[in-house]
Structures are given as C-alpha cells and as structure tokens.
C-alpha positions, -999 to 999 in steps of 0.1 A, spaced: 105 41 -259 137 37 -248 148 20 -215 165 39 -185 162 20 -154 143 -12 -135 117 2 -113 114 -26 -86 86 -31 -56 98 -60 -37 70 -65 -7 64 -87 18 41 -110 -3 46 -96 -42 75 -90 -64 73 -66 -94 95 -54 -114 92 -21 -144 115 -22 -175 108 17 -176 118 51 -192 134 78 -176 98 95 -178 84 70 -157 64 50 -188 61 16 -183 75 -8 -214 76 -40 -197 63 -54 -164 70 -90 -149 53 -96 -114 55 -128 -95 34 -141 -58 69 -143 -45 77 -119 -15 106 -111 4 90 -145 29 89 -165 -1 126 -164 -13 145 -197 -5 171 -195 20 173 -156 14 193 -159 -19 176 -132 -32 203 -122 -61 190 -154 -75 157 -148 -72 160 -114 -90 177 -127 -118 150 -153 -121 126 -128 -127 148 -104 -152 174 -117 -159 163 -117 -197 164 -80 -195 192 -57 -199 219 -62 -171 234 -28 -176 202 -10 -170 203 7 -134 180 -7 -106 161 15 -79 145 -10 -61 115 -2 -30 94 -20 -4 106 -47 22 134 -57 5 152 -34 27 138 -45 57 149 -67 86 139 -98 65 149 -87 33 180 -85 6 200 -54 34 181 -39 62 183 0 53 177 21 88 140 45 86 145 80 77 124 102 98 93 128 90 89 153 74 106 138 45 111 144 6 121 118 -23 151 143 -24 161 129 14 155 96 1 176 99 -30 205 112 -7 202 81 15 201 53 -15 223 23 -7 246 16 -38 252 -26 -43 261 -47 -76 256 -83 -78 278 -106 -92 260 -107 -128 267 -74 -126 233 -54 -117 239 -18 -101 209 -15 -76 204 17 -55 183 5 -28 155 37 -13 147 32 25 116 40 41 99 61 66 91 66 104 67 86 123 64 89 159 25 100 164 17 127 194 10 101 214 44 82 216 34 52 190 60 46 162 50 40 126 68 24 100 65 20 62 84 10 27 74 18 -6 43 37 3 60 69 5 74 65 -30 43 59 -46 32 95 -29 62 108 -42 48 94 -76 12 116 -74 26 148 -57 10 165 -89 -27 155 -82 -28 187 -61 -38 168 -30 -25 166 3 -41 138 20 -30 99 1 -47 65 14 -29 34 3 -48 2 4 -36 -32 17 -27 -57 38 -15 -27 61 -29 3 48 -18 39 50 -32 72 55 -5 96 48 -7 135 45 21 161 28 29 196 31 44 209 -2 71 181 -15 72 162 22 53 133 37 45 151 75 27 124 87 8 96 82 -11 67 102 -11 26 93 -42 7 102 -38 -32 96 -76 -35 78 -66 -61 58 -47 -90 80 -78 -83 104 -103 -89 77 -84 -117 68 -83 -135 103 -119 -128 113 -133 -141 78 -106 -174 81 -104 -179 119 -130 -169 135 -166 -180 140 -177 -151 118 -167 -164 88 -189 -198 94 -220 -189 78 -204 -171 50 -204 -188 10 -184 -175 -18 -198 -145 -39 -193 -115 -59 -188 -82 -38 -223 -71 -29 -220 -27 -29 -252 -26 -7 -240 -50 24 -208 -32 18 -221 1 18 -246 -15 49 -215 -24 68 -193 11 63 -227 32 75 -226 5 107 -189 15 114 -189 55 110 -222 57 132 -202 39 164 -165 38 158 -156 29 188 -180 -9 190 -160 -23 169 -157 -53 188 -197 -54 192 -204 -46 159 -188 -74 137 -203 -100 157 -233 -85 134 -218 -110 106 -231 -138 122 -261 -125 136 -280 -110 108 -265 -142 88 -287 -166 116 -319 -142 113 -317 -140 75 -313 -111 71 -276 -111 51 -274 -136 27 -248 -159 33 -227 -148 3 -233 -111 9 -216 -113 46 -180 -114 33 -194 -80 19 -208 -66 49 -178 -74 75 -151 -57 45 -174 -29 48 -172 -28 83 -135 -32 90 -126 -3 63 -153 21 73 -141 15 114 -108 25 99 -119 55 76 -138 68 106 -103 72 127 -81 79 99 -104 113 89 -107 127 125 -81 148 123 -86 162 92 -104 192 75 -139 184 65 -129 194 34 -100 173 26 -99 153 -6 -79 121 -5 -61 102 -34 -67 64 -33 -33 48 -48 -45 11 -54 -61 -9 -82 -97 -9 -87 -107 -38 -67 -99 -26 -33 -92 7 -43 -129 9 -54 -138 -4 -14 -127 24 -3 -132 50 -28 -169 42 -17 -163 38 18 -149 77 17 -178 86 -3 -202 72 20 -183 91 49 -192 125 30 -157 128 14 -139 138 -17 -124 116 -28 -103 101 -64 -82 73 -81 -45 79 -82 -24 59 -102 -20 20 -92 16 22 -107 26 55 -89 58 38 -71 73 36 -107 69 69 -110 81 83 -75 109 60 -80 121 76 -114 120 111 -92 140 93 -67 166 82 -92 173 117 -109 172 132 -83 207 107 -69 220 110 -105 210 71 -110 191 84 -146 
C-alpha cells in the first residue's frame, strides 16, 4: 500500500499517530502516553517530530482531538450542530512547521442541549464520520468523557457527554469506596449486578454506590469483584439517561476497543438494546473523508 497522509489523534492523555492510505488502511501506527498535558513547555512541533519524524516529511498531516484546544498546539474555535465532515473540511486550519510538515488541523463540535447546557467535543465526531456506513444513527464513544451522539443522514444533530470515567476514577482512588477493594480481573456478573442496580433507580445514584462498600462489609462482593460492581454502576446510571430520549428501537454503535467497549456493549444489552462494535480506529477513517473532501488527498 502506498502512503497518502498522517492520520493524527492527539488527546488529552494519548498521542497516536497513522502512516495511512488514501482509503483509510492503516500501514504504520506509533502511539505514545503522551497527551496534549504531557508535552514540555508546549513545544509540541518537537514532540511530533519525536514521534514521526522517521516517516515521510512530505506526506500531508490531518491531525484531530485536543490538539486544537485551549491547551493544545492552536486553539481552533467549535463549529456548531448539525454538522458534516464536509463543514469540517471547509474549516481546516492550514500550518507547516519548520522541518517542513503541512498539517491541516479539523476543529470540533458544540451543542447547546434544550435546556441551555453547552457541550463540547474533539475527535469524537470524526470517528462518526469514520462509521457513517454501519447504517446506524445513534454512536456511543467510550472514555474518560464519553459521548452519546446521534446523526441524521451525513450530520452529527446532537449528542450528550457524560464524564463516567473521571468519576469512576475518583470514587475508586479517593474515596472511601475504593477501601475494601483488591485487584482482580473484571468480574461480568458484579458488573452486570451493578448496571441492573443503576437502570432500576437512575436517579440514587448518590445512594446507590455507597452499595460498594456495604455489600463489600457484609460479604456479599468479594473484595476483588467491587471494582466490577461500581464500573457497572457508573456506566449503567449513564446508559439509563443517555437512552431516554431515544426510540426503543434504536441500535447504537460502540466505537472503542474491546475492553471498555465490551462494558458497555453489555451494559446496553442488559438495558434491552441493540447494540454492536464499530471500528476502534474509525477517526483514521473519518479523517481520510475529511481530507478529500478539503483536497488535502
């Protein structure tokens, strides 16, 4: 295969970057635990060339995620819904570095719900773009904030960010509930105990988790099963608000790997959804949309 472009998702935590073909294949991947956060006195030209600068420097960049945000590389403004990877490739931001690199830089997204509260996102709307053609309309992207996004022929109308994962994170490391937990492998039935907890009173959310500690005193939740059980409560509290306002029949698209991916492929089973795996590496393929669409490829 031959080379066209550098697909790049630059995040908050995570850098990775696609050597790919103007078909969006993969032929190379380098990926790195260095975010936006993580780059040293925001030189981040030197950062990227750390990463690739073995590969081709004539080969056109279209780089996504919170590298154009307020504390990234250039702080791109939010376009606004609905909105198409064909708005986004007409609002690209052209820049070449010193060694060279053209990089076309794709902003994100806003939303301003009915009831007055903003949303904001980057890169999750290109890796929509990416799986337009699973024939879905509803898209739920896993993370550290996690997105529940819903199109209308080739536009993203709306969409909803819950922040599961930073929650999970704090109540497991910071909180009292994560005393009486011990390291284990996931355990599907406190998981699946947890999610069943959450969709039968969304709203106690706040009573509920304090569960993890509780059933962990009376024995009944093994201590390496409660890290289980709480995940399963926090991501069923927020598939129980992110469905309400959808069709009973909707089928959703989970774009993530298979480790959390599979949490909540299971926790939208449980709720008595369809649901099905998209592709992990979508953004590499909404972003090669993105770049013939501005004439990059």
């Amino acid at each position: 295969m031959v080379a066209r472009f550098i697909a790049l998702d630059w995040g908050t935590t995570s850098f990775r970057a696609y050597m790919t073909g103007a078909d969006g294949m993969v032929h190379d991947t380098i990926s790195a635990p260095e975010g936006i956060l993580a780059v040293a006195d925001g030189d981040f030209e030197a950062a990227l060339e750390e990463h690739i600068g073995a590969w081709d420097v004539t080969l056109p960049v279209m780089a996504a995620g919170m590298i154009t945000s307020r504390q990234g590389w250039i702080e791109l403004p939010y376009l606004p819904c609905p909105a198409s990877a064909a708005d986004l490739a007409r609002h690209l931001h052209q820049h070449t570095t010193k060694s060279g690199r053209r990089i076309s830089f794709a902003t994100g997204l806003s939303y301003r719900a009915p009831n007055g509260m903003p949303d904001v996102m980057r890169s999750e709307e290109v890796q929509v773009f990416g799986s337009l053609d699973l024939g879905v309309n509803h898209f739920v992207t896993p993370g550290t904030h996690s997105k529940w996004i819903t199109t209308k022929g080739d536009q993203l109308v709306r969409y909803s960010t819950y922040v599961t994962g930073e929650v999970y994170a704090a109540l497991k490391n910071h909180t009292i509930l994560g005393r009486l937990m011990k390291d284990g492998p996931d355990d599907d039935e406190a998981f699946a105990m947890g999610v069943r907890a959450a969709l039968d009173d969304p709203a106690g959310f706040l009573h509920r988790i304090f569960s993890a500690r509780s059933l962990g005193l009376f024995g009944e939740l093994a201590p390496e099963t409660i890290a289980s059980y709480l995940s399963g409560q926090v991501i069923g509290t927020e598939v129980a608000h992110a469905i309400r306002d959808n069709p009973k029949d909707a089928e959703y698209a989970v774009l993530a790997s298979p480790g959390i991916g599979g949490r909540y492929v299971k926790a939208i089973e449980i709720a008595g959804l369809k649901v099905r795996y998209g592709d992990p590496q979508a953004i590499v393929k909404g972003l090669s949309i993105i770049a013939r669409k501005a004439g990059v490829i």
